[in-house]
C-alpha positions as CSV (number, residue, x, y, z in Angstrom):
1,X,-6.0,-19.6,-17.9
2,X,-6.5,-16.9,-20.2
3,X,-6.7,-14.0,-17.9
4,X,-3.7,-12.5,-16.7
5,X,-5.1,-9.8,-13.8
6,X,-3.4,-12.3,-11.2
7,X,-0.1,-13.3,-12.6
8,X,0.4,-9.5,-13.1
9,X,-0.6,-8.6,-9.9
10,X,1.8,-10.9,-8.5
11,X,4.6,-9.1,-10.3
12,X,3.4,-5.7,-9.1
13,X,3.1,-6.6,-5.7
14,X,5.7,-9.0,-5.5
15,X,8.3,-5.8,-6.7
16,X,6.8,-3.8,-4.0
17,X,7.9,-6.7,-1.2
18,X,10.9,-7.0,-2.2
19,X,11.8,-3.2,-2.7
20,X,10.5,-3.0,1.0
21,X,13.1,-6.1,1.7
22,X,16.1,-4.4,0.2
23,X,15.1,-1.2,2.4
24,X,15.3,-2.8,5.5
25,X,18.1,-4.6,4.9
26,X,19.8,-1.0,4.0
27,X,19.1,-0.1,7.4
28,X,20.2,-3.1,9.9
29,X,23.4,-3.9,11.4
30,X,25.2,-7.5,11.4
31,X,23.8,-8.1,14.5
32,X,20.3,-7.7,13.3
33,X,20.7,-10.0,10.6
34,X,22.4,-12.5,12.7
35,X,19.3,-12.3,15.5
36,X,16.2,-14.7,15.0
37,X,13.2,-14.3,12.5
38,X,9.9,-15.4,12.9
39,X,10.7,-18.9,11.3
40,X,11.9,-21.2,13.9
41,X,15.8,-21.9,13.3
42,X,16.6,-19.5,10.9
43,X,18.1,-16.2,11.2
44,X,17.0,-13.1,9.6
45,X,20.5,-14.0,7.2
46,X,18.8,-17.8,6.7
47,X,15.5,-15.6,5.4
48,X,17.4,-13.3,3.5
49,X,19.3,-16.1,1.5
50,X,16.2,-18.0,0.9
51,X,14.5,-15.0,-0.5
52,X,17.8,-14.6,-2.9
53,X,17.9,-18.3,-4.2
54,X,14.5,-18.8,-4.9
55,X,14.5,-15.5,-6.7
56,X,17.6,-16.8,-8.6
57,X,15.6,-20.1,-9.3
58,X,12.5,-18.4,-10.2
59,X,14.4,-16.0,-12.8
60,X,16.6,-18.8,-14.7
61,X,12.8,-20.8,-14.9
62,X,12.0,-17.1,-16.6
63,X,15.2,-17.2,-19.1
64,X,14.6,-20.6,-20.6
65,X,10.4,-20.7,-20.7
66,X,11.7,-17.5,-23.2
67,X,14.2,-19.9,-25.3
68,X,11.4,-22.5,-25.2
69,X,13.3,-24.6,-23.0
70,X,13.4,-26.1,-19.0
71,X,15.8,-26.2,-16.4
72,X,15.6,-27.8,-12.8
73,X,14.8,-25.2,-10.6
74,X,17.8,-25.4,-8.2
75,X,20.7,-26.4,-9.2
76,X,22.1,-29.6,-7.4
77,X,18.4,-29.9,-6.0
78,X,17.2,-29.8,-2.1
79,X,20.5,-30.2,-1.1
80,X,22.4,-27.4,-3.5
81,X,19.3,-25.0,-2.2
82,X,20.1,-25.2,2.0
83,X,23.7,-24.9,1.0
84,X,23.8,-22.2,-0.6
85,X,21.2,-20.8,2.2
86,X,23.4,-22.0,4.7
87,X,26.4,-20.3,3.0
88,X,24.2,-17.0,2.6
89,X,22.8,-16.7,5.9
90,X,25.9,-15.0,7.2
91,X,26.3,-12.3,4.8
92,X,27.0,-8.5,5.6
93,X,23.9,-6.0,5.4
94,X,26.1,-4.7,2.2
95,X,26.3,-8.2,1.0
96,X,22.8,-8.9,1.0
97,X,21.8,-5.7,-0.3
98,X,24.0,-6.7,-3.0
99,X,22.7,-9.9,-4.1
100,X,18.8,-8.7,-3.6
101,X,19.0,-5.8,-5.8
102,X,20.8,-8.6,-8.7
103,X,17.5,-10.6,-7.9
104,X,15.6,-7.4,-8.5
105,X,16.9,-6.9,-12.0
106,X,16.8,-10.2,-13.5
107,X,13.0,-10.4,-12.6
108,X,12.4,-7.3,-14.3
109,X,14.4,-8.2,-17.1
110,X,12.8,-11.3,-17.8
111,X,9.2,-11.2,-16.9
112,X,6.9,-11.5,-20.2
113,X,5.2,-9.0,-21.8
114,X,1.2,-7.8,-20.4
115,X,0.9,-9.9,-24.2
116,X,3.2,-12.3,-24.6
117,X,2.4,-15.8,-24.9
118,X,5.5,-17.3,-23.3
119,X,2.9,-16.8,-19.7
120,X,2.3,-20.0,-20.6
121,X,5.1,-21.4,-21.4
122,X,5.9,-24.8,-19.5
123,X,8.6,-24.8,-16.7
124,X,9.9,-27.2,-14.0
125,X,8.6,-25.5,-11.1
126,X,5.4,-27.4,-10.1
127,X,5.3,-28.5,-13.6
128,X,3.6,-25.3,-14.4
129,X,3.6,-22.4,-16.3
130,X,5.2,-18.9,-16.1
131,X,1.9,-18.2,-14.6
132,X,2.7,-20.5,-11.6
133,X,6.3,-18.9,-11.5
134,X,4.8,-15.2,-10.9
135,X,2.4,-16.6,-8.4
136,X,5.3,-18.6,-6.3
137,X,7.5,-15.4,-6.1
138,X,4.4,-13.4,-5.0
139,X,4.0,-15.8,-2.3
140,X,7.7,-16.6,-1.2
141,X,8.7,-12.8,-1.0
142,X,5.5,-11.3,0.5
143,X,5.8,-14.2,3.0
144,X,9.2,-14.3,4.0
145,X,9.2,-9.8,4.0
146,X,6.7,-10.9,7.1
147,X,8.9,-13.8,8.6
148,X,12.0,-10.8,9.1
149,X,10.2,-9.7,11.9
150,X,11.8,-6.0,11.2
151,X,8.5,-4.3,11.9
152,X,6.4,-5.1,8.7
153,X,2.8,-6.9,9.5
154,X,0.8,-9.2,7.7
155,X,-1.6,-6.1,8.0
156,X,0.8,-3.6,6.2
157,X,2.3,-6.4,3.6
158,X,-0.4,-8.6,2.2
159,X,-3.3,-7.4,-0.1
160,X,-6.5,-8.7,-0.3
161,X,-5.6,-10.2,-3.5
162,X,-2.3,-12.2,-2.3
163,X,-4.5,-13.5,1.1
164,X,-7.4,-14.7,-1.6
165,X,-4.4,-16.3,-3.8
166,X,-3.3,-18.2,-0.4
167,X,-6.2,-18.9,0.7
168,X,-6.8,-21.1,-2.1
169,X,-3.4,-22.3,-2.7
170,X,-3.2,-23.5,0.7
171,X,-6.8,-25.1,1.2
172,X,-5.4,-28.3,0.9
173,X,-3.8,-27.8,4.2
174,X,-7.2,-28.4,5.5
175,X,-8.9,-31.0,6.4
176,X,-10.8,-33.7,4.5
177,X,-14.0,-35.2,5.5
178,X,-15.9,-32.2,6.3
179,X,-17.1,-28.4,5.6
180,X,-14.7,-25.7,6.4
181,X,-15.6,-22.1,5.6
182,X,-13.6,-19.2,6.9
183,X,-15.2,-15.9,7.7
184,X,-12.8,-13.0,7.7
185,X,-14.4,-10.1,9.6
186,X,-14.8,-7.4,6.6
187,X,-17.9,-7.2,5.7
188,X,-19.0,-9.8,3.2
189,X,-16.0,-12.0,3.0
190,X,-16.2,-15.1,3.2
191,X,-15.0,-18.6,1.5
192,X,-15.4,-22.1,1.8
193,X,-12.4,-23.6,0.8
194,X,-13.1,-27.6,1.6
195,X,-15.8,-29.3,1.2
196,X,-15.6,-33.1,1.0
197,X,-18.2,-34.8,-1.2
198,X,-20.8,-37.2,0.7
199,X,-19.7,-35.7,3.9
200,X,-22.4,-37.0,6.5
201,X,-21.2,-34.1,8.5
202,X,-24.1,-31.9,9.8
203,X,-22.5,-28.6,10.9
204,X,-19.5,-26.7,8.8
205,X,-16.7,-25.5,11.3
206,X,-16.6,-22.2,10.5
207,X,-12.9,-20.0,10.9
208,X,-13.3,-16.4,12.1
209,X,-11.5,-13.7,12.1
210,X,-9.3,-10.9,10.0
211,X,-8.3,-12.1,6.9
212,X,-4.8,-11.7,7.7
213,X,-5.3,-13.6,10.7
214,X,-6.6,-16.7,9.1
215,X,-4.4,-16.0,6.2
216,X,-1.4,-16.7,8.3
217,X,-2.7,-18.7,10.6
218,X,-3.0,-21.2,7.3
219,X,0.3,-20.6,6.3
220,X,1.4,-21.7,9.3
221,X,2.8,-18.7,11.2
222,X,2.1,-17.5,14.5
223,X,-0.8,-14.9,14.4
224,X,-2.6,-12.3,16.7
225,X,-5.1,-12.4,17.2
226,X,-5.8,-16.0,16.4
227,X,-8.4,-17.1,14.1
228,X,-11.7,-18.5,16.8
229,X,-13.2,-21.7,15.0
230,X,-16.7,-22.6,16.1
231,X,-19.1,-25.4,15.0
232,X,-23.5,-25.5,16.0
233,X,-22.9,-22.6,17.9
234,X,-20.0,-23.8,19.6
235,X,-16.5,-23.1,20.1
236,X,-14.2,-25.6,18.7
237,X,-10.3,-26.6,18.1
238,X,-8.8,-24.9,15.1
239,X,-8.6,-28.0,12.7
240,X,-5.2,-29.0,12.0
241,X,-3.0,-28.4,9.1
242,X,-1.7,-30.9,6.7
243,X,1.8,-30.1,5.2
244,X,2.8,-27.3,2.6
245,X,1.4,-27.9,-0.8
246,X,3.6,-29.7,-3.2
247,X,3.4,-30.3,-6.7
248,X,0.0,-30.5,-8.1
């Protein structure tokens, strides 16, 4: 990958979500960060803390790519990440405001340059690049801004350029052994995103609705309205979702 439109989108936008973040953190109480987000089991505190750690993560794969070196990306693993989100969760709005706006400034410190080569530096996360690093954050903080459930939609949060990036990044949640194209509603969009070779399947199932919609719906959040699939003319069962994308 030589063009860098995306990666540097990611790091506009992704500034944006998380500025929006900080801001209504700024303006809940304890109790609101104690009640329930959108992510079954997890506080608005749990979503708050994950959104601080893997920022922390993210930044310190940042500092070494720059020294030509690579780091895990959490240190002490799975386990030292739902500590220290367990240990988060229950911070004060202060608290969290605190360690979001530290987040804030070590991404802007270390992202590269529009020219710098070290985009394509190697890191840990997914075995990837720096690319892959700008990307992830764009996803995990536009995401999770949604999952607060403190009044900001998919509609209001996610570009058309962050629901294309999931779109593909999250096609192989779909299913194998057949043609899936999805249809968002504004006018002339539309992507198939799995097609299976020598499929002896005679009729794509198509997914319809806003891309938002379909967007989440594939990331596995609860939508409205839902996505209507259809196949020959016919109204079908939304096809089911394999698991969240690991390493590639």
């Amino acid at each position: 990958m030589t063009d860098l439109t995306e990666p540097l989108t990611a790091v506009r936008e992704s500034e944006h979500a998380l500025r929006a973040v900080i801001s209504a953190v700024k303006n809940a109480a304890e109790e609101d960060l104690a009640a329930p987000s959108a992510l079954p089991g997890w506080t608005r505190g749990h979503v708050l803390a994950h959104i601080d750690g893997i920022g922390r993560a993210l930044a310190r794969q940042l500092e070494h790519a720059a020294r030509g070196s690579t780091i895990e990306v959490y240190d002490g693993g799975q386990a030292g990440r739902d500590a220290a989100i367990e240990a988060g969760a229950t911070r004060s709005p202060a608290e969290h405001v605190a360690a979001l706006t530290e987040v804030q400034q070590l991404h802007r410190r270390y992202w590269p340059g529009e020219d710098s080569r070290v985009w394509f530096a190697p890191v840990t996360y997914r075995d990837g690049t720096v690319v892959d690093v700008a990307l992830a954050w764009w996803r995990e903080v536009s995401i999770h801004l949604v999952d607060l459930d403190v009044g900001t939609t998919a509609e209001q949060a996610w570009s058309q350029a962050l629901c294309e990036h999931l779109l593909d990044f999250l096609s192989v949640r779909l299913p194998t052994g057949g043609l899936i194209e999805l249809d968002a509603f504004e006018p002339g969009v539309r992507y198939v995103v799995a097609a299976a070779p020598g499929c002896e399947q005679t009729a794509p199932v198509t997914v319809t609705g806003p891309l938002t919609s379909i967007t989440g719906w594939l990331a596995g959040r609860e939508v409205r309205p839902l996505p209507l699939a259809t196949s020959a003319g016919q109204t079908v069962d939304l096809p089911d979702l394999g698991p969240w994308p690991s390493r590639r």
